[in-house]
Kinemage of the C-alpha trace (Angstrom):
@kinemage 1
@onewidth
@group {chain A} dominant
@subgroup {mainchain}
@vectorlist {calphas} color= white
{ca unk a 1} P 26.274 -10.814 -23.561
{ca unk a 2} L 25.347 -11.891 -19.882
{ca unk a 3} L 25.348 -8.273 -19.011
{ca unk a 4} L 22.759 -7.488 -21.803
{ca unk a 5} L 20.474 -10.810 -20.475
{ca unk a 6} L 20.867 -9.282 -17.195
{ca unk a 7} L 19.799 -5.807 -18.383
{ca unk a 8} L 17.063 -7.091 -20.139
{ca unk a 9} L 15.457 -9.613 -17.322
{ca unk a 10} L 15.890 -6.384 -14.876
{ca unk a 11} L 13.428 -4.401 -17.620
{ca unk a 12} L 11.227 -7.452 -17.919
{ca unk a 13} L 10.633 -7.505 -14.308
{ca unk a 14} L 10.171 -3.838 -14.194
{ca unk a 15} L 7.208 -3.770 -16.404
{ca unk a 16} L 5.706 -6.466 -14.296
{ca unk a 17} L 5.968 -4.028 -11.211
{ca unk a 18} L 4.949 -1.242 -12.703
{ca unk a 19} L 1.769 -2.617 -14.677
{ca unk a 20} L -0.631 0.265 -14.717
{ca unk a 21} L -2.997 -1.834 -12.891
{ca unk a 22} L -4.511 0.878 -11.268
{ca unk a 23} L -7.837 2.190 -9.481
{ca unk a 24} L -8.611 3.920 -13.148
{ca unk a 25} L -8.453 0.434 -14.826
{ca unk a 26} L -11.920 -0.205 -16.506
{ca unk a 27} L -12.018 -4.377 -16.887
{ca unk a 28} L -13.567 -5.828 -19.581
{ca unk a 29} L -17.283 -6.398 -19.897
{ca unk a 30} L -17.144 -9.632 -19.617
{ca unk a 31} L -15.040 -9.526 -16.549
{ca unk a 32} L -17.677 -7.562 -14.438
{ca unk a 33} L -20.648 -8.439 -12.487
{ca unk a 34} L -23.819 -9.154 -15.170
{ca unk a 35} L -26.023 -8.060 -12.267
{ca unk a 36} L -27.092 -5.637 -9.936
{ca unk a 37} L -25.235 -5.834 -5.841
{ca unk a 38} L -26.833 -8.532 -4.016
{ca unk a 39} L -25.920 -8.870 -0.345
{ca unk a 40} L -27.071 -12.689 -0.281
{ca unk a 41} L -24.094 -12.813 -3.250
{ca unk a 42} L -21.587 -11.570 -1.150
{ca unk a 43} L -20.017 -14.869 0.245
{ca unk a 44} L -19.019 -15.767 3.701
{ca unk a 45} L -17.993 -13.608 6.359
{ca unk a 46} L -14.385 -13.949 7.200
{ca unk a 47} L -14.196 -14.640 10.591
{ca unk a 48} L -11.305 -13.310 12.346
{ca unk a 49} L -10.825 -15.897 14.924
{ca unk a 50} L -9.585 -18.107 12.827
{ca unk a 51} L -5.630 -17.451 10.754
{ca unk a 52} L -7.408 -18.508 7.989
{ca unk a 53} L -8.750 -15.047 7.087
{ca unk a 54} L -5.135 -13.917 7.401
{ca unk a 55} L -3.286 -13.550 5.015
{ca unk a 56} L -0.038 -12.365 7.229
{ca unk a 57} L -0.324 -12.461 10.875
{ca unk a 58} L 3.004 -13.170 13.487
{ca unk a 59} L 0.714 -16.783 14.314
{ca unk a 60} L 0.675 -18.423 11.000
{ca unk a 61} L 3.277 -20.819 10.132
{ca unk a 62} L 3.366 -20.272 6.335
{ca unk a 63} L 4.598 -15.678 5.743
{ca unk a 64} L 4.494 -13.781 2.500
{ca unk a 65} L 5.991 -11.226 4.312
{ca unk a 66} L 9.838 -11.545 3.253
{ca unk a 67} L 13.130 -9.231 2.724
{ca unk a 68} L 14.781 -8.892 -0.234
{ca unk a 69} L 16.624 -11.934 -1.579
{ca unk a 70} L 19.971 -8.978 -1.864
{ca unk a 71} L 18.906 -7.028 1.347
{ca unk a 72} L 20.488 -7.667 4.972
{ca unk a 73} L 19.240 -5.909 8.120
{ca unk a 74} L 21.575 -5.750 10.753
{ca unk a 75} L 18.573 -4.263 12.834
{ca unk a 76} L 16.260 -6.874 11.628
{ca unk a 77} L 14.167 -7.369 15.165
{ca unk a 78} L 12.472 -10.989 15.110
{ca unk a 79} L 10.152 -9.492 17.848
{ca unk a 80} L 9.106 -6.301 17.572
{ca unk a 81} L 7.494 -4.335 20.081
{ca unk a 82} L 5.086 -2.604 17.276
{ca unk a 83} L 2.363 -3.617 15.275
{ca unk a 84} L 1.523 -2.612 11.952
{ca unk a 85} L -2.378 -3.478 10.247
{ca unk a 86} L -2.019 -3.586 7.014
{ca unk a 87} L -5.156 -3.473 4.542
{ca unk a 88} L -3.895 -4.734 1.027
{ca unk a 89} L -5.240 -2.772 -2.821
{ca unk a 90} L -7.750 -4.365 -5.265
{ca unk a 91} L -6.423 -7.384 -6.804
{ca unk a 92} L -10.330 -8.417 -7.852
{ca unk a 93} L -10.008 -7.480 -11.447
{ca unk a 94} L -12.189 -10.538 -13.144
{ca unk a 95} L -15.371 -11.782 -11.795
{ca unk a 96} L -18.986 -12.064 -11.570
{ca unk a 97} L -20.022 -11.036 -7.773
{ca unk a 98} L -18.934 -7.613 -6.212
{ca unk a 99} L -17.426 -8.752 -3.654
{ca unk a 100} L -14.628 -11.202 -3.722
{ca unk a 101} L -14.918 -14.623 -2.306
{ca unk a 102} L -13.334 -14.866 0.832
{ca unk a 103} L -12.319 -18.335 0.146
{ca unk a 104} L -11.126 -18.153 -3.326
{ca unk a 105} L -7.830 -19.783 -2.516
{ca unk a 106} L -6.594 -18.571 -6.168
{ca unk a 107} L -6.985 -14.873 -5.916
{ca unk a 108} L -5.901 -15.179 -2.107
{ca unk a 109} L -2.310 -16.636 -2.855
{ca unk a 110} L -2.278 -13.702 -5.330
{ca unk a 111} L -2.891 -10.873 -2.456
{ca unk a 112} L 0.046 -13.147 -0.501
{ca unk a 113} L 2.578 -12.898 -3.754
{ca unk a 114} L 1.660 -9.224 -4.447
{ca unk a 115} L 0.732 -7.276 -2.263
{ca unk a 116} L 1.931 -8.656 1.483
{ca unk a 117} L 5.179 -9.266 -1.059
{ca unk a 118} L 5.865 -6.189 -2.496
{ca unk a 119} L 4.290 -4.240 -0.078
{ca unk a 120} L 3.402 -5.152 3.672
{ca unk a 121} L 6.820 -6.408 3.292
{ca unk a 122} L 8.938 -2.886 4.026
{ca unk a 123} L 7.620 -3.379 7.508
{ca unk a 124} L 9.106 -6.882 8.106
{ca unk a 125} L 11.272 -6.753 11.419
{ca unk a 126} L 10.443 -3.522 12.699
{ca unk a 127} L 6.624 -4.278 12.824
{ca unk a 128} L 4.337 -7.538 13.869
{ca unk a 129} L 2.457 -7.781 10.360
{ca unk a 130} L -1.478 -8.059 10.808
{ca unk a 131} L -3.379 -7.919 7.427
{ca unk a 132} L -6.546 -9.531 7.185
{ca unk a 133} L -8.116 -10.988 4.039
{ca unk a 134} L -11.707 -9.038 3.210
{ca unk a 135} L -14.637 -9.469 0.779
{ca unk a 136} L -12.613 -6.650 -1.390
{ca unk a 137} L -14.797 -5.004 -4.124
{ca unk a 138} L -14.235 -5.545 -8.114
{ca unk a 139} L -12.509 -2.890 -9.650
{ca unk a 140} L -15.814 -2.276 -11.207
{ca unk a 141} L -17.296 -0.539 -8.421
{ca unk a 142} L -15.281 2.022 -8.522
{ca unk a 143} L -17.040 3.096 -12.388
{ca unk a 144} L -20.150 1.724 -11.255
{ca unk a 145} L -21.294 3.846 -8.120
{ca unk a 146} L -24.798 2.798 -7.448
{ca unk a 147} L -23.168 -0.964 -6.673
{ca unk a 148} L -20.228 -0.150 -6.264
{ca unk a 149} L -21.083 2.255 -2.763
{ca unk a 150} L -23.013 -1.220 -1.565
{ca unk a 151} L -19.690 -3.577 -2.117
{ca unk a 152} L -17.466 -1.061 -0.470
{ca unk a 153} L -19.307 -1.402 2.854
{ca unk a 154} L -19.194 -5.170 2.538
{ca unk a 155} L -15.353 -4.796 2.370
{ca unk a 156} L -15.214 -1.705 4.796
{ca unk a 157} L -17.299 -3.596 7.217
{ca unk a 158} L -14.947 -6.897 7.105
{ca unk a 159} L -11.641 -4.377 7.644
{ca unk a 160} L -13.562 -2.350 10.514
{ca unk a 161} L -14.309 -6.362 12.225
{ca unk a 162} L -11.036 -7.432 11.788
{ca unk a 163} L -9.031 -3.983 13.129
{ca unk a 164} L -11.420 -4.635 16.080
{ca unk a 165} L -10.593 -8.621 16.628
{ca unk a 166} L -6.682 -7.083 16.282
{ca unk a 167} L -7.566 -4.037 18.891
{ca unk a 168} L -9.069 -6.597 21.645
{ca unk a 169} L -7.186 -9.622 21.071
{ca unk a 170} L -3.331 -9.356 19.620
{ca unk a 171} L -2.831 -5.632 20.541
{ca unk a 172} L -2.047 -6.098 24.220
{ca unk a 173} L -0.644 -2.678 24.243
{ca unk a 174} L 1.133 -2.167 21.862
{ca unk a 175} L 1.720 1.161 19.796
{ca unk a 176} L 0.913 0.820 16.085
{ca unk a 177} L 1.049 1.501 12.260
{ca unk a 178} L -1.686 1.755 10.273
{ca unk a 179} L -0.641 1.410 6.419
{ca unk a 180} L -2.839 0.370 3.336
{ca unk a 181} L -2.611 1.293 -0.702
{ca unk a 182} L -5.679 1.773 -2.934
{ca unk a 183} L -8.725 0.522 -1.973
{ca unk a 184} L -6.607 -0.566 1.406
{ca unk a 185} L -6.108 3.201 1.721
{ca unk a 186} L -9.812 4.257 1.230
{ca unk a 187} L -10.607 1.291 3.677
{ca unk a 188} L -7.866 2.628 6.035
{ca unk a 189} L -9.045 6.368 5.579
{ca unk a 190} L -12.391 5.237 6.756
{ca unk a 191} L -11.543 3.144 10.006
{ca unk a 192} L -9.361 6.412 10.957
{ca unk a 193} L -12.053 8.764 10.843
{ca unk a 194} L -14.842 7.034 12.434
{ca unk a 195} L -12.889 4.379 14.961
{ca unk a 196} L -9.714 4.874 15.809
{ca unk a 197} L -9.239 8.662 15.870
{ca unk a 198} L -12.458 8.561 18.215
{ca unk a 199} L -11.251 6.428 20.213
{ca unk a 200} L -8.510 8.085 23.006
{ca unk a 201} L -6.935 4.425 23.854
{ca unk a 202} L -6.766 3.978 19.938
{ca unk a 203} L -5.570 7.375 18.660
{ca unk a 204} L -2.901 7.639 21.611
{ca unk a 205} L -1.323 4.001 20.317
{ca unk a 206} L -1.257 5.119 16.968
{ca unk a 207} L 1.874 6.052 15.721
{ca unk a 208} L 1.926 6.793 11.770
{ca unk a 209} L -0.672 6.219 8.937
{ca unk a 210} L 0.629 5.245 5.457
{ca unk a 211} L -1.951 6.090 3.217
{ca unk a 212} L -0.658 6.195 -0.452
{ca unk a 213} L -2.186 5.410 -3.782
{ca unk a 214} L -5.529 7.650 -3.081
{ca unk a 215} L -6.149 11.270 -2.851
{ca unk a 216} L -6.234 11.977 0.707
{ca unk a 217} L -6.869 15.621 2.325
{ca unk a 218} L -6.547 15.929 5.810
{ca unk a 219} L -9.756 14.420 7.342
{ca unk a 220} L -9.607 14.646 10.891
{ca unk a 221} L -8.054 17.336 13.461
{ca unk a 222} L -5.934 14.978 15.209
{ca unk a 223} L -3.808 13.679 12.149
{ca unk a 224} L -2.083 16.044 9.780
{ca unk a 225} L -0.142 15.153 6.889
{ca unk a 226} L 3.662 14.591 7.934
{ca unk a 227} L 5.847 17.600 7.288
{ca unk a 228} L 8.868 16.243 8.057
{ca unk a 229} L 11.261 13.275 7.495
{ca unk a 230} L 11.075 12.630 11.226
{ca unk a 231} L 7.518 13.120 12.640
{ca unk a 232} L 4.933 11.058 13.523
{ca unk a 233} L 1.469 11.123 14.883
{ca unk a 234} L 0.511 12.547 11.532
{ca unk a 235} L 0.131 10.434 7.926
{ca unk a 236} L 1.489 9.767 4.520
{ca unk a 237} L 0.505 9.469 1.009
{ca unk a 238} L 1.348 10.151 -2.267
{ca unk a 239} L 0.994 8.765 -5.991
{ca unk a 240} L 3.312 7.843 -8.749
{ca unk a 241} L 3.006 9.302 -12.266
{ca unk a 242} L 5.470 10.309 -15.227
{ca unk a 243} L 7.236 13.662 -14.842
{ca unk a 244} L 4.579 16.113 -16.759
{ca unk a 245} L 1.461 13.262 -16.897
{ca unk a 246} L -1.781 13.937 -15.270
{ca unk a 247} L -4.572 12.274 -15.727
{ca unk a 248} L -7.719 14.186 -17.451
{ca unk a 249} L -9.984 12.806 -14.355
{ca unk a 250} L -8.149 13.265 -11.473
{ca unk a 251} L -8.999 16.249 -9.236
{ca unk a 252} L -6.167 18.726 -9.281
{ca unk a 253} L -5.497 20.689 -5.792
{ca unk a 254} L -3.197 21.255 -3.110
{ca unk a 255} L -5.429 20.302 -0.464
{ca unk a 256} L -4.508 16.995 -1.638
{ca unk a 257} L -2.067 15.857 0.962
{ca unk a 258} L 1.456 14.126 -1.086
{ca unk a 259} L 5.245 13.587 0.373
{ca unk a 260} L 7.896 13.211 -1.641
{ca unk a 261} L 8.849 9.282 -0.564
{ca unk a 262} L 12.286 9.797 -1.263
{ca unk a 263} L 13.264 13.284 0.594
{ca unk a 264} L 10.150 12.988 2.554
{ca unk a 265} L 9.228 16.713 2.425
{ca unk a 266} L 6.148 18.151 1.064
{ca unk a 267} L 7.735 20.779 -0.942
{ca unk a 268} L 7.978 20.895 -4.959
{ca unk a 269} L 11.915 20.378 -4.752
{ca unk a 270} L 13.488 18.061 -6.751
{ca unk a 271} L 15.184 15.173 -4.852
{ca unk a 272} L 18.551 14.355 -5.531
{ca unk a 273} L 19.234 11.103 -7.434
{ca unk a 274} L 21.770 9.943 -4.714
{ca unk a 275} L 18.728 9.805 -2.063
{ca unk a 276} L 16.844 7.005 -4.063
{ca unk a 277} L 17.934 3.912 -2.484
{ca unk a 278} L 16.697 1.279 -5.096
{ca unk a 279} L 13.715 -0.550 -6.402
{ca unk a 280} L 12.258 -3.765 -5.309
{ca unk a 281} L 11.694 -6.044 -8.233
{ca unk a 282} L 9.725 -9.013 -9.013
{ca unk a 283} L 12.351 -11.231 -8.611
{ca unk a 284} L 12.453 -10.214 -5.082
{ca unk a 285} L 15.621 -8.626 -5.037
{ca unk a 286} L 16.703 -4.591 -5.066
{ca unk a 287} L 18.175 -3.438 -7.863
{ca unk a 288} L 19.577 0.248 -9.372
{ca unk a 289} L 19.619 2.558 -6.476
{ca unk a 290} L 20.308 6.532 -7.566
{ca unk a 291} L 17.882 5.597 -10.395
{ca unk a 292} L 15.012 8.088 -9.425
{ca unk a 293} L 14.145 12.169 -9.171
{ca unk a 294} L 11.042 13.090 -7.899
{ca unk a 295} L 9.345 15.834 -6.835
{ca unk a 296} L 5.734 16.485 -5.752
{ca unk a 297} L 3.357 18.522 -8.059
{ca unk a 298} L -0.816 18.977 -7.705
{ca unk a 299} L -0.857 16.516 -4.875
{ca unk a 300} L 1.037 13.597 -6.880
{ca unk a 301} L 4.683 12.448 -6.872
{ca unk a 302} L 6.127 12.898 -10.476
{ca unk a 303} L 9.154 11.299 -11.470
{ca unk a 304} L 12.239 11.693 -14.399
{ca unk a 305} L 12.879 8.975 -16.449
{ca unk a 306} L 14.012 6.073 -14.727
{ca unk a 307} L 17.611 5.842 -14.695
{ca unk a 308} L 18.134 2.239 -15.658
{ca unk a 309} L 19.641 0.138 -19.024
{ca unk a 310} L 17.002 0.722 -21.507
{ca unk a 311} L 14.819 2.441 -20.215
{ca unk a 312} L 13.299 3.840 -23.014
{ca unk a 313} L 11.446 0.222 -23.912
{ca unk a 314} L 9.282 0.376 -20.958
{ca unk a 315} L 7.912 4.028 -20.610
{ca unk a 316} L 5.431 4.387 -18.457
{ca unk a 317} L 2.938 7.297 -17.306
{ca unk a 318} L 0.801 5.714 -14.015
{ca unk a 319} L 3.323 3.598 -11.367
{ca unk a 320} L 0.619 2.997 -9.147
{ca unk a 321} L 1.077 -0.381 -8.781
{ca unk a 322} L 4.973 0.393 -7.780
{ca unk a 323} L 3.907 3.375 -4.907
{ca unk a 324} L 5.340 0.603 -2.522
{ca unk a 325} L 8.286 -0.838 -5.030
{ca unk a 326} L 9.807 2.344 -6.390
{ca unk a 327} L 10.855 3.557 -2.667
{ca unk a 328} L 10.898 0.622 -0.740
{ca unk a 329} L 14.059 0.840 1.486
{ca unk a 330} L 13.398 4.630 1.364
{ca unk a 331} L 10.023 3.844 3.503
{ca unk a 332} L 12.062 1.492 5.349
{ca unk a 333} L 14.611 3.542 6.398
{ca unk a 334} L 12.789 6.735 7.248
{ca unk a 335} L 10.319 4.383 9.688
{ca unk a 336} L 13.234 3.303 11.114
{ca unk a 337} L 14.269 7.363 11.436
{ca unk a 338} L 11.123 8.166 12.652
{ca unk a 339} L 11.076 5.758 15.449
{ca unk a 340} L 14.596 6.281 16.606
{ca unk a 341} L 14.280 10.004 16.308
{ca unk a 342} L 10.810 9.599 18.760
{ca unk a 343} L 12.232 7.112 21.256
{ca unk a 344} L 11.218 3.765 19.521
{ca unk a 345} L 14.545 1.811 19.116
């Protein structure tokens, strides 16, 4: 019987993770703006100066960032010699501006729990954590162009001022990681292409980009997609779905750059259960390693059932809110590879 209440909090937990929360979610009328984009509605500017408009930096006392309850790092460095800027997804699902309030204390604890949690997390102790909070847009504007196109500079314009506050003031040198998810990713896609990659100081400090949860094609000379488990100066991305689901709306070509995140290759093979290292829960802890195949098809990452006590209860066709979860000591680990295999121990 405690093995079944085990088995059955482990599901419970899973379906929390893998919510399809995803950039395709269309809210609720009454959850969306009643009016047309109004800059003078957009709230303050976050001003990077401040920790406040952090929500993870090395400086603050208070860190979302944390391992895995179950998870010891014998290689766990308390100061690395790395950075990592990390621009978090859309977790402004409800609300009535189109920009989120910078100060909404609420929904900021919530990008803390989730995403610095679940995600920014994997690059605890090998990486100083920067990841500023940002007027993000409502999940709305990604249906509703016309306003949506005006909120997404507001929150592009906040990520581009506080990449720049990191770049002349906690930088001092250092080489770095730029990683994001969703709308972090389009954000992050964005700075790339018109700051850092023309800048030479920039672009010859940058390391690796993680850019998952969008469809990203190769967008600028200087950064390919990775091609191997061990490269860097190149970038990532892929997206989660069900073995054989694709959604109706989604573009569908192989100029759409996707890595495996378990065998990181770019090929269609199947990766062997035994690679999959295990799956960061809500709970905080990693559970069921050898639990998932994948293999990469029409620039997404499709996966076999889950391998996991009843499984069948909680089938799911978009993991898009798990692109972090699903393979997080896999991303871990192959940093780590990356790094030692380029000189960065």
């Amino acid at each position: 019987m405690r093995y079944l209440i085990r088995n059955l909090l482990f599901i419970f937990l899973l379906i929390n993770v893998t919510a399809c929360k995803t950039y395709r979610l269309i809210p609720e009328k009454k959850d969306t703006p009643d009016h047309n984009f109004d800059i003078n509605l957009s709230g303050d500017t976050p001003n990077y100066t401040s920790l406040k408009y952090w929500v993870e930096h090395p400086e603050k006392e208070n860190h979302y960032a944390s391992l895995p309850k179950n998870y010891i790092d014998s290689t766990y460095k308390s100061e690395p010699i790395i950075d990592v800027f990390f621009v978090h997804p859309t977790l402004y699902f409800k609300g009535n501006t189109w920009n989120a309030d910078i100060n909404d204390k609420k929904l900021n604890k919530e990008i803390g729990n989730a995403a610095i949690k679940n995600q920014a997390s994997v690059y605890l102790g090998i990486a100083n954590i920067y990841a500023p909070h940002y007027r993000q847009m409502h999940i709305q504007s990604y249906y509703d162009l016309e306003n949506g196109l005006q909120a997404f500079e507001v929150a592009y314009l906040d990520v581009k001022n506080a990449f720049m506050y990191y770049w002349e003031n906690f930088n001092k040198g250092n080489k770095f990681i730029i990683a994001g998810h969703s709308q972090g990713t389009n954000h992050t896609e964005r700075l790339l292409k018109e700051i850092i990659l023309e800048n030479d100081s920039m672009r010859n400090r940058l390391l690796i980009s993680y850019l998952p949860g969008m469809p990203i094609k190769q967008f600028h000379k200087d950064l390919p997609p990775c091609s191997s488990p061990n490269q860097l100066n190149c970038f990532l991305s892929w997206r989660t779905l069900a073995e054989g689901y694709f959604p109706k709306d989604w573009e569908v070509s192989d100029s759409i750059s996707c890595v495996n995140p378990i065998s990181w290759q770019t090929d269609n093979l199947l990766s062997k259960k035994e690679e999959h290292l295990g799956i960061l829960f809500q709970n905080h802890k990693i559970h069921y390693p050898n639990s998932i195949e994948a293999y990469t098809n029409n620039g997404v990452v499709w996966i076999k059932p889950i391998k996991i006590p009843f499984a069948r209860f909680y089938k799911m066709k978009n993991y898009h809110i798990a692109d972090y979860n699903l393979y997080w000591i896999n991303i871990r680990n192959n940093l780590r590879y990356r790094l030692k295999e380029n000189g960065y121990n």
